[in-house]
Every structure is written in structure tokens, then in C-alpha cells.
C-alpha positions in Angstrom: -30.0 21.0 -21.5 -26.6 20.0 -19.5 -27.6 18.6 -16.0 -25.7 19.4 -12.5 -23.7 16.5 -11.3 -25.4 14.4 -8.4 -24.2 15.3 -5.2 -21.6 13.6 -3.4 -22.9 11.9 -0.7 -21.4 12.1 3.0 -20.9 8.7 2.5 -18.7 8.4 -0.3 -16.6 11.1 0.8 -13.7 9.6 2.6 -10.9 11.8 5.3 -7.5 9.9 4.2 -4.7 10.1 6.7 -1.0 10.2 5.0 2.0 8.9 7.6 4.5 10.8 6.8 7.4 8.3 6.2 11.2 9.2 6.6 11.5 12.7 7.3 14.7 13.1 5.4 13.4 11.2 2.1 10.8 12.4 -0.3 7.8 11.8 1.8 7.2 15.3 2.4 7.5 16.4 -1.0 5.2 13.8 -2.3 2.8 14.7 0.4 2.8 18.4 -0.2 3.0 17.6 -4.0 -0.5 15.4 -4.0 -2.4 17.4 -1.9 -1.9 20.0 -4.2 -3.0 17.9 -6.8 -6.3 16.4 -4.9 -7.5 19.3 -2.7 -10.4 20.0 -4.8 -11.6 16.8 -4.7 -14.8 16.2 -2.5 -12.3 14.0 0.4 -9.8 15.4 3.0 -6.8 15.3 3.9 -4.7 14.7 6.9 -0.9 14.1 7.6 0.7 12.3 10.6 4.4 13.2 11.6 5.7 16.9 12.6 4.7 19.9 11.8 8.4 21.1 11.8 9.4 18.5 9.0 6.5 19.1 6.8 7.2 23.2 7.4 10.6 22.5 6.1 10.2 21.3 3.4 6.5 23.2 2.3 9.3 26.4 2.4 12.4 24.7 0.8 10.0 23.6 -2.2 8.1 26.8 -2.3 4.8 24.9 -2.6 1.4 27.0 -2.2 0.1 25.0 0.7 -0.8 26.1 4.1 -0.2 23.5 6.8 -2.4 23.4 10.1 -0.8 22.4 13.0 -3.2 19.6 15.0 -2.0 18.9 18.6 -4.0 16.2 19.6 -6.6 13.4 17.4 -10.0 15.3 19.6 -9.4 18.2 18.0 -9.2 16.3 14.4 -13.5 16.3 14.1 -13.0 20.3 14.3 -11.6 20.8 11.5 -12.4 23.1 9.0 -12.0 21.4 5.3 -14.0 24.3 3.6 -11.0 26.0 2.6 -8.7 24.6 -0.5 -5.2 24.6 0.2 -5.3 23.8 4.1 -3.3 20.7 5.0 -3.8 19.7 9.0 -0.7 18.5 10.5 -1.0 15.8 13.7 2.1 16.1 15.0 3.0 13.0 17.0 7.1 13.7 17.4 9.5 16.8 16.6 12.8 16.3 15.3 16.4 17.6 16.4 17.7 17.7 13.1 16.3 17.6 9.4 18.9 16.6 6.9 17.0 15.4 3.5 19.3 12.0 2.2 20.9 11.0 5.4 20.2 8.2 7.6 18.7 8.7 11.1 17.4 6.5 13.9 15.6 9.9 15.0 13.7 9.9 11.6 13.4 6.2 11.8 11.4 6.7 14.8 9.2 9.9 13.8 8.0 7.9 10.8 7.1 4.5 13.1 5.3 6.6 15.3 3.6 8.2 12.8 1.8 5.1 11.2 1.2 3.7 14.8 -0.8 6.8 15.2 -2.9 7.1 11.4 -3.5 3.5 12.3 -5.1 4.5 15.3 -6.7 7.3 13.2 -8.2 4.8 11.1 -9.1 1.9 13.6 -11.1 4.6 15.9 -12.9 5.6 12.9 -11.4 9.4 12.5 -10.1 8.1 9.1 -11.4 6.4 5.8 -7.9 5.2 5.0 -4.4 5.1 5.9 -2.1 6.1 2.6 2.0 5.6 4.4 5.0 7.5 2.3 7.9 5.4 2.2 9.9 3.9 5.5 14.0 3.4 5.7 13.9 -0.2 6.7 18.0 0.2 8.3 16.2 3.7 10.1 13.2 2.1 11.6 15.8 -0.6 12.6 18.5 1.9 14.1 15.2 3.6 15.7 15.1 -0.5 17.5 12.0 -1.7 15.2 12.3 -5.1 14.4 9.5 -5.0 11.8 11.0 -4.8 8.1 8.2 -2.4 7.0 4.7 -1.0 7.1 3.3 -4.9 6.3 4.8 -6.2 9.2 4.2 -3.7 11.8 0.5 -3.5 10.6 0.1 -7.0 10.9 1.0 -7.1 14.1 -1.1 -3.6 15.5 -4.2 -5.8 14.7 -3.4 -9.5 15.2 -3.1 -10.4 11.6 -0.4 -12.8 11.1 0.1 -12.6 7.5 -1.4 -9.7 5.6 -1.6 -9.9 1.9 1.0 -7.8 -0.2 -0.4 -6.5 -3.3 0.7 -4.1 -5.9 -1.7 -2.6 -8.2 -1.7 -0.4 -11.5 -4.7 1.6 -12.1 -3.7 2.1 -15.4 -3.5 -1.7 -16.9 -5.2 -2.8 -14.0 -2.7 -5.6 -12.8 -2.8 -7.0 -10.0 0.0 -9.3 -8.2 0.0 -10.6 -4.7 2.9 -11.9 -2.6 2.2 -15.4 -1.1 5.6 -14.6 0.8 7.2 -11.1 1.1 10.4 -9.6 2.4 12.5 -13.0 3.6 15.6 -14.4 2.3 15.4 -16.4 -1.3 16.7 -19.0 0.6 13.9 -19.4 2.8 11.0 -19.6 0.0 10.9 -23.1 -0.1 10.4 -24.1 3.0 8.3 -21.1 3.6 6.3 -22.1 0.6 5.3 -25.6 2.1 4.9 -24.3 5.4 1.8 -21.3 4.5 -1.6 -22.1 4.5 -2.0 -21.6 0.6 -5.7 -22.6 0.2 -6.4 -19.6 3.2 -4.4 -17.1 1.6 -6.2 -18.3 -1.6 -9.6 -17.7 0.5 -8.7 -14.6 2.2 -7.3 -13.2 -1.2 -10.4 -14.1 -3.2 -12.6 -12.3 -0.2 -10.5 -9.3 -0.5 -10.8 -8.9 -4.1 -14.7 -9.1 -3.6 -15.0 -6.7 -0.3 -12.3 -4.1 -1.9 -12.2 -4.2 -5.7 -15.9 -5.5 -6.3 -15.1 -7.9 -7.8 -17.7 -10.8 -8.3 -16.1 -14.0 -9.4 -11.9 -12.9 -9.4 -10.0 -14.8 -11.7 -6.4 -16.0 -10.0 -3.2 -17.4 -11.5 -0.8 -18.8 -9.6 2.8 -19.0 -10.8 5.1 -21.6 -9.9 7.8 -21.4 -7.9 10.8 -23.1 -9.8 11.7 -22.0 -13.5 9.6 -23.3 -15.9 7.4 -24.5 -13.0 9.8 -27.3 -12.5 9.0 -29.3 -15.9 7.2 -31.7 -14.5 9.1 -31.9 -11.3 12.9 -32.3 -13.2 13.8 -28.8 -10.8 12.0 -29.1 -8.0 9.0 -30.3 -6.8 6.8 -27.5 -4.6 4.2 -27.4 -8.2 3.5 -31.0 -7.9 2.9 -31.5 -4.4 1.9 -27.9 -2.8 0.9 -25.2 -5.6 -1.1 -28.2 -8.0 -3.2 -29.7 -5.1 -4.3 -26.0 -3.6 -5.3 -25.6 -7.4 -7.7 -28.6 -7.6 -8.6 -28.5 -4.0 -10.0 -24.8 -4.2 -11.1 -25.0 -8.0 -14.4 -26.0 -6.7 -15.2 -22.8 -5.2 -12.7 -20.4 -6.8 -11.9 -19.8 -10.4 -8.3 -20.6 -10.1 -5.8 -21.7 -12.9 -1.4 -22.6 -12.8 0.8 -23.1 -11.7 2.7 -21.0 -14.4 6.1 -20.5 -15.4 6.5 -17.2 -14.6 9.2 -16.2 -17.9 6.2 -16.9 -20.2 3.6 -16.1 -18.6 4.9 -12.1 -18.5 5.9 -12.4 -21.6 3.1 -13.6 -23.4 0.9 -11.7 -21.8 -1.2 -13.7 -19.8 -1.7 -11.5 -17.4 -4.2 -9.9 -19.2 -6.3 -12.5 -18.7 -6.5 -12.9 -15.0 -7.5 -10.1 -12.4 -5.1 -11.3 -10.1 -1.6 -13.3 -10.5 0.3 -14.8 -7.0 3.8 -14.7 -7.4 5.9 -17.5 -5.0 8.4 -14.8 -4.1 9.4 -11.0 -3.9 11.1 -10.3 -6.7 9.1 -13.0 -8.9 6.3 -10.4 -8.9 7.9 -7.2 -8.4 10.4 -7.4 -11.4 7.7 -7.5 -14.0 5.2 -5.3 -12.4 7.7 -2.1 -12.0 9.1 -3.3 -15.6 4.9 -2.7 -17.0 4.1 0.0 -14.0 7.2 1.9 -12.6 5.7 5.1 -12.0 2.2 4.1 -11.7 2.2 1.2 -9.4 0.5 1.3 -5.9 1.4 -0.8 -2.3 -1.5 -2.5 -1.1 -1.8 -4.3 2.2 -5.3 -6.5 1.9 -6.5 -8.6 5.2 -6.4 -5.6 7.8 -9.3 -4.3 9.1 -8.3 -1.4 7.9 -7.5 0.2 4.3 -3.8 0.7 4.0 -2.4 1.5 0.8 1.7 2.9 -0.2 3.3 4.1 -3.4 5.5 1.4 -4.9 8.6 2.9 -4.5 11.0 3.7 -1.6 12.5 6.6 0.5 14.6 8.0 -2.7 17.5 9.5 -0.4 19.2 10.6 -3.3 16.9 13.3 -4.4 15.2 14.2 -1.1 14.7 17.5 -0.6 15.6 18.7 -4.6 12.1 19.0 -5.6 12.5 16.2 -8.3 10.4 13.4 -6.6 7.7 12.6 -8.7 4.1 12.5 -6.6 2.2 10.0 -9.7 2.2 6.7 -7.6 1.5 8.7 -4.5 -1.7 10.0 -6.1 -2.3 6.8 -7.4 -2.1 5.2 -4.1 -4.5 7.8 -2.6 -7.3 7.4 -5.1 -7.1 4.1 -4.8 -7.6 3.9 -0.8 -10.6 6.0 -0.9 -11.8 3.6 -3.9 -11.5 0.5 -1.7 -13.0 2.4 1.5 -15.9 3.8 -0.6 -15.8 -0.2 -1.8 -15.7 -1.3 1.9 -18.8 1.2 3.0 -20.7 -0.2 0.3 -20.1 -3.8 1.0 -20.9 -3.5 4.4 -24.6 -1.4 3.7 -25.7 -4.5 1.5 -24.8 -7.3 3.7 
């Protein structure tokens, strides 16, 4: 005898708001593209950014989804998810122009102004989770932004100083984290002494519990200078700030380096860690889009709400061509309704 699947409770579904990113990258498309992949699934979907834009493009792709124009965030409780292939549309700005590949403060500002408001969304508790297309950093900065991305301007919506980058791969689950982000590589040094390690150690070890369950998380940390500095011969930051936060926190967290980051790729030894915390930007990112290119998912852990991005940018080059691949924009959707189902759950047994 074949049973029914248990029903889905109200609480587990989630409503996931997508910012629509740079109007004249491939935002669009892989918003179109994924909710045409997840409709059926028991959550909903809602898109911040214009009408026009996503109109444009839902008719240059020919894609089989109807979009629902939204005016205003009371009207968002209204709406009617019963039907498959419905997309609601808040629109928060119109544009002048739509030109897929080229570079526009106007654009710049549609897609600021569109996480501003999904933030809102999910801060006021209209949304589960915010999932963000990708930004044009020199666009948001022409639009007169002086946040370099989504991290930033997040951080400062809801007085976090330093949110947690993290970058995760549902299908090897990896996991690395970013003890400093988008800066110079001539400022990680002095950037690396001047962090509060042991709290980002803390906070990141909280966040792995609260949004990935997970009960005792295993972190490696890898040094900063090649080879970890053999034994302080190029440099010095492992012997007298990465070491100590080791053996200071090793009492209450299950933490093990500093690495040298060449070997500890190559050999593998990620696999035996649930988390790794690279020194630097492209420290971490260089491996993990070498194992998880097309798979690999944005996350930003310390906000108050759940904010995750595909790991990959605006792709000017092929906007509007119908080419853009929607994978790590799916990717990044399950998993923000995985860590809000995670959150909800945490919070009912506390």
C-alpha cells in the first residue's frame, strides 16, 4: 500500500522575495528562468524591481510566465498563489531605457532600490527570505552608492558591522567564509590584526547552528601567508593572531589551523571540515568556483534576516541572449528557504 505524502505545513512553507539586480544583466532571465523551475513547489514567489524590465525581457525570452503587477507591499498578503505560473511584480522604480549589456546609473539605482525594498519585505515579516540577482558594483556607484555590494549595504540597513560572507555548494557541501571581503590585498594584513577573530569565530559557529543545524561545526582556518608562513620565515599574522584565536576558542569550539591554503585544497581536507575561513577574497573564492562554478551559492550569515545570492555576477556579455544559466540561482533559492525553514525551527524550540 503506497501512502500520501504528509502535508506541508503553513510553517515550513516559505514566500521568497527575489531583488531583481541590474536590469540590463541577466537578472531577469535567471529570475524568469527559476521560477519556472520552482513554481510547483509548495513556497512563493515574489520579485522586487519593475514591472517594465521583467515584461521585457518575459517577451524577448518567450518564457511561459505571467507576471502580476504589485503597486504597493499592503496589497502583497492578497495575493493569489493558487495558480502555477503567476509571478507578482513589486515595482519599486521604472526605467527610461532598457539596454541588456550596457552600463547605467539608472539600472544602478532600480536594482539598489530594489533590495532596500525585499529587505524591508523581509524585516516586516511579508517574506521568509531575500534571494538578490547580481549588482554592477561601477552602476550602483554611478547611481552615488558607496556600498561595494549587497554585503555592505545590508550590513548597514540593520546595524551589523561586519556580516559574514559565505559561499556554499549544495552539491559537495563546502562551505567557506570570508574573515575579510571585498578590500584591497594590500589591506589584509592590517585588516587581519585589526578584526575581532575570536567573535567572528563565535558568531560564525552560531550561524552554522541557527541556519544549517548544525550541532558541534567543525572550522578550519587557513593561514594568511603561503605555506602559513613556515613558522613565521614569511610573515607572522599565524603566530601571533590566527594560532592564539585557535587555542583561545578551542575550548568551546572545535577548531583546527592555521593551514596552508595550496595543500590544504589540494589534498582535500576540506572534506573534513564543515566550514573552512579563508584570510582573504580570492584565497577562498579561487578554489571554491574551481570545485563549484555553476553550483555555488552567496550567503550573507549575521543579519537578522536570510539573504542568500548566486555566486556569480551581472554577465553583461550575454544579457538578454537567453544563454544565462539559472543552476546557482535555484540553488541559492532552495537554500534560503532551507535556512528560514532552519531559523523557524530554531526559534520554536528555544
Amino acid at each position: 500500500m503506497t501512502r500520501s505524502p504528509m502535508p506541508i505545513k503553513d510553517s515550513e512553507r516559505c514566500r521568497i522575495v527575489w531583488s531583481i539586480g541590474d536590469s540590463h544583466g541577466i537578472g531577469p532571465e535567471i529570475i524568469l528562468k527559476s521560477f519556472l523551475k520552482l513554481q510547483h513547489s509548495e513556497d512563493s514567489f515574489l520579485v522586487t524591481g519593475s514591472f517594465t524590465v521583467m515584461e521585457y525581457y518575459r517577451k524577448k525570452l518567450d518564457l511561459p510566465v505571467r507576471l502580476l503587477r504589485v503597486n504597493h507591499k499592503r496589497e502583497i498578503d492578497a495575493i493569489d498563489t493558487s495558480y502555477p505560473g503567476v509571478l507578482p511584480v513589486l515595482t519599486v522604480a521604472e526605467p527610461e531605457t532598457i539596454k541588456p549589456g550596457t552600463l547605467s546609473a539608472e539600472a544602478g539605482q532600480i536594482a539598489m532600490e530594489s533590495l532596500r525594498v525585499a529587505a524591508e519585505l523581509c524585516r516586516d515579516g511579508l517574506c521568509d527570505a531575500l534571494v538578490t540577482a547580481p549588482i554592477q558594483k561601477e552602476a550602483i556607484a554611478l547611481a552615488g552608492f558607496s556600498d561595494t555590494g549587497h554585503t555592505g549595504f545590508l550590513g548597514n540597513m540593520f546595524g551589523v558591522p561586519s556580516p559574514t560572507m559565505m559561499f556554499f555548494d549544495p552539491v559537495m557541501d563546502l562551505k567557506v567564509a570570508l574573515a575579510t571581503i571585498h578590500v584591497p590585498l594590500k589591506e589584509v594584513p592590517k585588516l587581519i590584526r585589526e578584526i575581532d577573530l575570536d567573535r567572528f569565530l563565535l558568531d560564525l559557529n552560531h550561524s552554522l547552528k541557527t541556519d544549517f543545524r548544525i550541532a558541534a561545526p567543525r572550522i578550519a582556518l587557513l593561514g594568511l601567508n603561503p605555506h602559513a608562513s613556515d613558522g613565521g620565515v614569511m610573515g607572522n599574522e599565524e603566530a601571533e593572531i590566527i594560532r592564539p584565536a585557535v587555542e583561545r576558542l578551542s575550548v568551546c569550539l572545535d577548531l583546527s589551523g592555521p593551514f596552508p591554503a595550496d595543500g590544504f585544497f589540494g589534498a582535500k581536507r576540506y572534506l573534513d571540515y564543515d566550514i573552512i575561513v579563508a584570510m582573504y577574497h580570492d584565497q577562498g573564492l579561487l578554489p571554491f568556483k574551481v570545485l563549484a562554478f555553476d553550483t555555488g551559492v552567496n550567503v550573507t550569515l549575521g543579519l537578522p534576516i536570510v539573504r542568500t545570492s548566486p555566486d556569480h555576477g551581472t554577465s553583461f556579455d550575454i544579457a538578454g541572449t537567453g544563454v544565462a544559466s539559472e543552476r546557482s540561482f535555484c540553488e541559492a533559492t532552495k537554500l534560503a528557504v532551507r535556512i528560514a525553514q532552519n531559523r523557524k525551527q530554531t526559534a520554536i524550540s528555544l
